[in-house]
C-alpha positions in Angstrom: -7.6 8.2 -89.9 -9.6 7.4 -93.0 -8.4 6.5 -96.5 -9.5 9.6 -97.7 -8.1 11.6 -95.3 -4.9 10.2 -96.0 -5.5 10.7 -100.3 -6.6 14.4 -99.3 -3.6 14.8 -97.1 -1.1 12.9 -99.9 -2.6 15.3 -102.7 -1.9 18.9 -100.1 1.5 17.4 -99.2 2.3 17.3 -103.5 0.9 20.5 -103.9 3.6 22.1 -101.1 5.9 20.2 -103.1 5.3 21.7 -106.2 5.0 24.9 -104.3 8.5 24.6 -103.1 9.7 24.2 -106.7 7.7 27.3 -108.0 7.9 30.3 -105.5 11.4 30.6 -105.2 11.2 31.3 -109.3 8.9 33.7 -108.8 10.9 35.4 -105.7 14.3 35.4 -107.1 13.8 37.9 -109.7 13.9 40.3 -106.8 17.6 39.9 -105.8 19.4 39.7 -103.1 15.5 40.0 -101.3 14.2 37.4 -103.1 16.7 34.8 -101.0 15.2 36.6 -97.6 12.0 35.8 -98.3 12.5 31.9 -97.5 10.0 31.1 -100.1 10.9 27.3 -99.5 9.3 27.2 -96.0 6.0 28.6 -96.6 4.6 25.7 -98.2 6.5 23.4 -95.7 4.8 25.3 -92.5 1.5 25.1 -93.7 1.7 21.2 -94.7 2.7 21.0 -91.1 -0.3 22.4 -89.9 -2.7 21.2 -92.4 -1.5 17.3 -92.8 0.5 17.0 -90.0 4.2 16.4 -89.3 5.1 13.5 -91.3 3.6 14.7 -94.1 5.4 17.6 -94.2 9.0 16.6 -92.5 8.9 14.7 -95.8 7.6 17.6 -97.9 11.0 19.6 -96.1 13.4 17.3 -96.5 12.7 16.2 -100.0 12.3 19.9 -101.6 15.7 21.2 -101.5 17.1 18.2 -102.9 14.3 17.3 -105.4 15.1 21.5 -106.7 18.7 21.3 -106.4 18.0 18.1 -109.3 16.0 19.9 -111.4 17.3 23.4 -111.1 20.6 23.2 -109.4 19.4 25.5 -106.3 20.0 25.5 -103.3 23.9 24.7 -103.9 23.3 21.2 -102.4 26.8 21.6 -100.2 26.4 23.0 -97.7 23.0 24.9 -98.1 20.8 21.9 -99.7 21.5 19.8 -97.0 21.3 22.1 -94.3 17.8 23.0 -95.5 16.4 19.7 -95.8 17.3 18.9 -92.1 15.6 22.8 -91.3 12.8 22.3 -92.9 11.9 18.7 -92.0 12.0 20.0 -88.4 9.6 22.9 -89.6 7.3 20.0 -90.3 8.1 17.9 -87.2 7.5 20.7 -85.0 4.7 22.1 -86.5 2.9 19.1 -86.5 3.5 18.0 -83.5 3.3 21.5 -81.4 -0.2 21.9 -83.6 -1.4 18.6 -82.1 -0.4 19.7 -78.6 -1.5 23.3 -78.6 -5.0 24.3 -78.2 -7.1 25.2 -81.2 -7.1 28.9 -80.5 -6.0 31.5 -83.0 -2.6 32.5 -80.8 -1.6 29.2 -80.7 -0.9 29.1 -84.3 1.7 32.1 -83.8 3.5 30.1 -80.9 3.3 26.9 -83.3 4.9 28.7 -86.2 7.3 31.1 -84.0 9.1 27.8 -81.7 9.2 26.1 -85.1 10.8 28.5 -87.0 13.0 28.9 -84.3 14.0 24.9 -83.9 14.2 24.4 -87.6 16.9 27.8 -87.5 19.0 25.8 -85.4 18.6 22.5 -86.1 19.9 24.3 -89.9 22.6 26.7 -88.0 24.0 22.8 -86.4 23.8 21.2 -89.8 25.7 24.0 -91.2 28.1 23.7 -88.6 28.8 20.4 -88.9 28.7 19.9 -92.5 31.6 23.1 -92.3 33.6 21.2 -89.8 34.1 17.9 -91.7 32.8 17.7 -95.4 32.9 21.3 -96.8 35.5 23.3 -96.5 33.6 26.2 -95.6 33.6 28.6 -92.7 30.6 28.6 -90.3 31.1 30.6 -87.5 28.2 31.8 -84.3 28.2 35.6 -86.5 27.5 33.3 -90.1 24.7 31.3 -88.1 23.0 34.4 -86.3 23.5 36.6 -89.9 21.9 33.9 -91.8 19.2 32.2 -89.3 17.5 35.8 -88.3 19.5 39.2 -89.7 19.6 38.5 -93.7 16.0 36.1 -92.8 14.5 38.8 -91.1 11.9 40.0 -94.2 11.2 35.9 -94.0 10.5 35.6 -90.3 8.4 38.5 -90.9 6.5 37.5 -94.0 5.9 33.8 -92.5 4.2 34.9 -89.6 2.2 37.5 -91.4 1.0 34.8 -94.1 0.6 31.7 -92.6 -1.6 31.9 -89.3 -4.1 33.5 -91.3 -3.7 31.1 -93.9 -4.1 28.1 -91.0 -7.0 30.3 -89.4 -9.0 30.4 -93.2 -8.0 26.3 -93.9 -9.5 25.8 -90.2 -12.6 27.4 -90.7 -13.1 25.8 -94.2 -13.0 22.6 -92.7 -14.8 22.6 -89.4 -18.0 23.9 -91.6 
C-alpha cells in the first residue's frame, strides 16, 4: 500500500470519527427514535468498507469512549463499553468479509448484514459479561434480543438502505 493511500485512508478514518461525534446530536432530538437509529455505526461500517478493517475497528472502538469524554454518552458502564467491542467488530468484519467477498453489488448487503449481525453479538456477550461481574445490571436473552434487533430495528433497516449504496457510489468514484 502506498503512503498516500495510507494519509487518504488516515484522513476518511478521522472524518468517521468526527462523524461518530456529530450524528448522534443531530438524531437525538428525535426521542426515544433517535437511539434506534444507531447513528454511531454508520460511519464505522463504511470506514470498514472504504479503509479497511483496522482502520475502522479503531474508528469503533475509540468513538464511544472518545463521546462518552466529551459529551458523557453512551453511559460508559455498561453501554460505552459494550459498543466499542460492537463496533470494532463492525469494522473487523467488514473489512475483512469486504476483502473476501467478490466485488459485486450483493456482496456488499451480505458484508454489511453478517457484520451487523457479529458486531450484535459480540455487543449482546459484552453486555452480558460486563452484567455478570462489574455492573450490577440485569442482562438477560429477552434484554439482548430487545436491544440487538426489536428496539434496533429502524437501525438495521436504515444501515442497509444507506450504506451499500453509499459503498456502490465510493466504488465507482474510485475505479474511474
Amino acid at each position: 500500500m502506498s503512503k498516500t493511500n495510507n494519509v487518504k485512508d488516515l484522513i476518511i478514518s478521522g472524518i468517521c470519527l468526527a462523524l461518530c461525534m456529530v450524528l448522534p446530536l443531530l438524531t437525538m432530538q428525535i426521542q426515544p427514535f433517535g437511539a434506534a437509529l444507531a447513528p454511531m455505526h454508520i460511519p464505522v461500517l463504511l470506514c470498514g468498507f472504504i479503509c479497511g478493517g483496522r482502520n475502522a475497528a479503531l474508528v469503533g472502538a475509540t468513538a464511544p469512549l472518545l463521546r462518552f469524554m466529551i459529551f458523557g454518552m453512551p453511559p460508559i458502564m455498561p453501554m460505552g463499553i459494550a459498543m466499542a467491542f460492537e463496533l470494532a467488530v463492525y469494522g473487523i468484519a467488514v473489512g475483512i468479509l469486504n476483502s473476501l467477498f467478490p466485488k459485486k453489488s450483493g456482496f456488499i448487503y451480505v458484508t454489511l448484514i453478517l457484520s451487523m449481525l457479529l458486531g450484535r453479538i459480540v455487543w449482546g456477550t459484552a453486555m452480558w459479561r460486563i452484567s455478570g461481574t462489574v455492573a450490577d445490571v440485569p442482562f438477560s436473552w429477552e434484554a439482548f434480543m430487545s436491544g440487538a434487533f426489536v428496539d434496533a430495528l429502524p437501525g438495521i433497516v436504515l444501515h442497509i438502505a444507506i450504506i451499500p449504496p453509499v459503498v456502490m457510489a465510493v466504488n465507482k468514484v474510485s475505479k474511474g
